[in-house]
Every structure is written in C-alpha cells, then in structure tokens.
N, C-alpha and C positions, 0 to 999 in steps of 0.2 A: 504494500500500500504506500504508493507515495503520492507528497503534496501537492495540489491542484493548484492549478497560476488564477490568479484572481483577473476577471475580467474586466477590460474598461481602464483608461489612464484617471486615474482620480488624484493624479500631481498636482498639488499646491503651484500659483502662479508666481510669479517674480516678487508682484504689490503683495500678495499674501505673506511670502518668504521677507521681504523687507520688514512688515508691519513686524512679524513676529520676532526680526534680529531688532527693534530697536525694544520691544518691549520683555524679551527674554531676560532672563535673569541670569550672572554667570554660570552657576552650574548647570543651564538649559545650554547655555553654550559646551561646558566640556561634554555634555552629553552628547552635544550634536559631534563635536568633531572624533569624540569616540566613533561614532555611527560612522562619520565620513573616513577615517583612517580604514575602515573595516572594507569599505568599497571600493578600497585602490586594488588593481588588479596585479596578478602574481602575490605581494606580500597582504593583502587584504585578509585572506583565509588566517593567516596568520595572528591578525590584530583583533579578531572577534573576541576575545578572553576580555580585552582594554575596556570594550562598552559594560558588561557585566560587573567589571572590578570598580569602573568612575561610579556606576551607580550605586554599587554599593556602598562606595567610600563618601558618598554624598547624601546617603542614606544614612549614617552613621555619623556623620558630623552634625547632623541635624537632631541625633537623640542623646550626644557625649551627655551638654548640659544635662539633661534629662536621669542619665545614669548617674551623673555624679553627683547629682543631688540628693539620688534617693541610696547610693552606696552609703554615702558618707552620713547620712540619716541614720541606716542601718546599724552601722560602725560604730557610733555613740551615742547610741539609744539605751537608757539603761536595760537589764534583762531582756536584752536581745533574742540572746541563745536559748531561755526561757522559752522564748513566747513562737520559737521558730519550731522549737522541740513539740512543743504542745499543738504546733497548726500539723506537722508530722503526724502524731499522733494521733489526727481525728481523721487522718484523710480518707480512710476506710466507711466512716461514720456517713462523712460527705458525700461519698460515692456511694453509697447505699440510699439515701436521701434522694439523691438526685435524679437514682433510677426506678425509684418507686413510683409507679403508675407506668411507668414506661415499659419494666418490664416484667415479667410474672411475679411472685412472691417466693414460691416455691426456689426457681433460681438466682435470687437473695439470701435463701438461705444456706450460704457455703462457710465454706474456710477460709477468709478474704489473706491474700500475701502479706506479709510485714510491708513497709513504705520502705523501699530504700534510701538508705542514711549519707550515700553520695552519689553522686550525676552519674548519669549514664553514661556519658562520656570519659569517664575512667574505666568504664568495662568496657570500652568500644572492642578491643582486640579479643576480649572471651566471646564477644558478642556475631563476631566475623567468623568464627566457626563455623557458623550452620551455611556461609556463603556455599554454594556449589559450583556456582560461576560466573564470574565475573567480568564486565565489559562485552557482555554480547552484544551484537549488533542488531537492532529491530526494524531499521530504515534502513534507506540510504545516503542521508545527511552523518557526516564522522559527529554530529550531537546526539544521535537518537543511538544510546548505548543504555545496556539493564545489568542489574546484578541479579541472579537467579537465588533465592536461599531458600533449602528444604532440607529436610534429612537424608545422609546418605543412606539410610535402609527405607526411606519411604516405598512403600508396597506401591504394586503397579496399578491399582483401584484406583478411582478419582477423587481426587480431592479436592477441597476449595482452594482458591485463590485469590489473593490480596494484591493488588496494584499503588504500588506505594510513590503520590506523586509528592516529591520532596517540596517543601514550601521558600515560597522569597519571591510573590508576586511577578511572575514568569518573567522575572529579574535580572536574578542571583540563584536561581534554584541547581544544587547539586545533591544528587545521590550520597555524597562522602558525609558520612557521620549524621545524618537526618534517619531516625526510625528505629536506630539497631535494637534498639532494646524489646520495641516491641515485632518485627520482624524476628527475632531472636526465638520469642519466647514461641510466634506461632508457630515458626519454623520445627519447632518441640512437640507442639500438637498435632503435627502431620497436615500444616498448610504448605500450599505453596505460596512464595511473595515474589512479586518483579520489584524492585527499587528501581527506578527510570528518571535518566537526564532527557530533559527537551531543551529543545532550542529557544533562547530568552531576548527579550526586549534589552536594548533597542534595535540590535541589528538586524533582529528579526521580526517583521510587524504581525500582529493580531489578524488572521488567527491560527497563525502557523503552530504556536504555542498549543491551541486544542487540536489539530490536525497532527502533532505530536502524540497525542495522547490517546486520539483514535486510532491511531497506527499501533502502537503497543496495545491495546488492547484488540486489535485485527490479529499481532502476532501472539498473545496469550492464548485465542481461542484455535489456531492452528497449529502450536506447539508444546502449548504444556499440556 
C-alpha cells in the first residue's frame, strides 16, 4: 500500500507567501527553512531529521519556563516525598474508580500490580526482550519502519494485536523508548504489538501522517 498524490495545485500564491513572511514569527521561520533544507535535491533526503529536531526544540523552549517552575516547586515543597508516596499508593484505588461503570465489576475484582516505584525508562533494556524484530519495513518510504514484539514461543493460533502509534503530534513521533512497558507486558500475554514510525510534519504534509498509518495497519492484516 503506498501513498496516493493529492490532486489539484493548492500552492499558496506569492501575496499569500509575503503576507505570511512578514507576519510569521521566528521560529515559523526556522521551521520553514527546516522544511526548505529538506527539499534540496540529492542532500534533501538527508536533512529531513533537521525539520523534526527544530520543532521539537521549539517545542520545548516554549514549556522550559513551564518545567522549571513546577521542578523547583516540587524541590522545596515541604513533605514532598510524602505526599508523592501516598498519590503512588492510591493509584490502584484511582484506576479502579475510574473504570467503574465502564467496565464489569466482576473484572475489578483482581489482584491489581504494585505501582512501580521508578520510570519505565530505567527498564527500557529488560523491557526490549520481548522485541522479535526490529526495523521492519511496512512501506516504501525509508520512514515507514515497525518493531514486531511477541513471545518467542507464541503458539501458531491467532492472536490479538496492538498497533502502537508512538505520540508527538505527527511531529517528533518515534518508536525508540515510547510504550515498552506496556508492549512488554502484553507481549507476556501472548499479544502481538507493531510499534510504528510515520513520516512527520513539516516535511511531510497532512495527510501523509494517517496514510502512514493505514498502510501499517494494510500490512498487520497480511502478515501477522
């Protein structure tokens, strides 16, 4: 399955492109010329990484203040540690709460797991065990790549499957280090998961991003 060329020139005109360089902001500019580095031919292919990285980095400069306010909050708040232990500690209670009405009673009534006491991202390496394969190809754009994670004795019966589309507003979105914890675990219960990079804004416009995404989901149902 590959993606369809959109019909019709709908290119902004010259007056359009002016009005918008005088009233763009500069990081509407680094963004653009991210974009336009991307479009130079031979080394183009090359610079697509640059559009993804400027928006992130502008993405992030815009919530520093944001973070730094509420770290350094955290930081010298009396009974911190307290009061973080104790939201830990209900978070079973909460999710029990939350799923009530939603879903039976009967499957509420379990053995809820302990809250893990640190990020998942310090297990990421136990967590990459259940990978089976990694960097497949689902397209034919070198973006459209999946990681395969199941159990190596999974039985040849069918089994469900999970399509794990990594999050960052078809941005910044990468596969590396988004889900493992929970791809891990289902990987355990005899699911299958695809973890899937798509091709992201700006260099690639709306709606290549879901035309991604229909394609992995074209090649889930012909090969797992």
């Amino acid at each position: 399955m590959t993606a369809q060329p959109v019909n019709g020139d709908h290119s902004p005109s010259l007056a359009t492109r002016l009005r918008w360089f005088m009233a763009a902001k500069p990081s509407d500019h680094m963004l653009a010329m991210a974009t336009a580095a991307a479009s130079l031919p031979v080394i183009g292919k090359h610079l697509e990484p640059l559009g993804g990285a400027t928006a992130m980095t502008l993405w992030g400069m815009r919530h520093v203040p944001g973070f730094w306010a509420s770290t350094s909050k955290a930081l010298f708040s009396p009974g911190i540690a307290e009061i973080r232990r104790a939201e830990r500690d209900c978070t079973n209670e909460v999710v029990r709460a939350a799923l009530t009405g939603a879903v039976p009673t009967a499957e509420l009534d379990i053995e809820w797991p302990a809250p893990e006491r640190t990020p998942p991202f310090w297990r990421a390496r136990e967590h990459r065990r259940q990978v089976h394969r990694t960097s497949v190809r689902y397209g034919d754009s070198p973006s459209q790549l999946l990681d395969v994670w199941r159990a190596e004795d999974l039985p040849s019966e069918p089994a469900p499957v999970l399509i794990y589309l990594p999050g960052g507003a078809w941005v910044h979105g990468s596969r590396l280090l988004q889900g493992y914890a929970l791809m891990s675990h289902l990987a355990e219960q005899g699911w299958v998961c695809l973890s899937i990079d798509y091709r992201v804004a700006p260099n690639h416009r709306w709606p290549q991003h879901i035309t991604d995404v229909k394609t992995a989901i074209a090649w889930a149902r012909a090969n797992v």
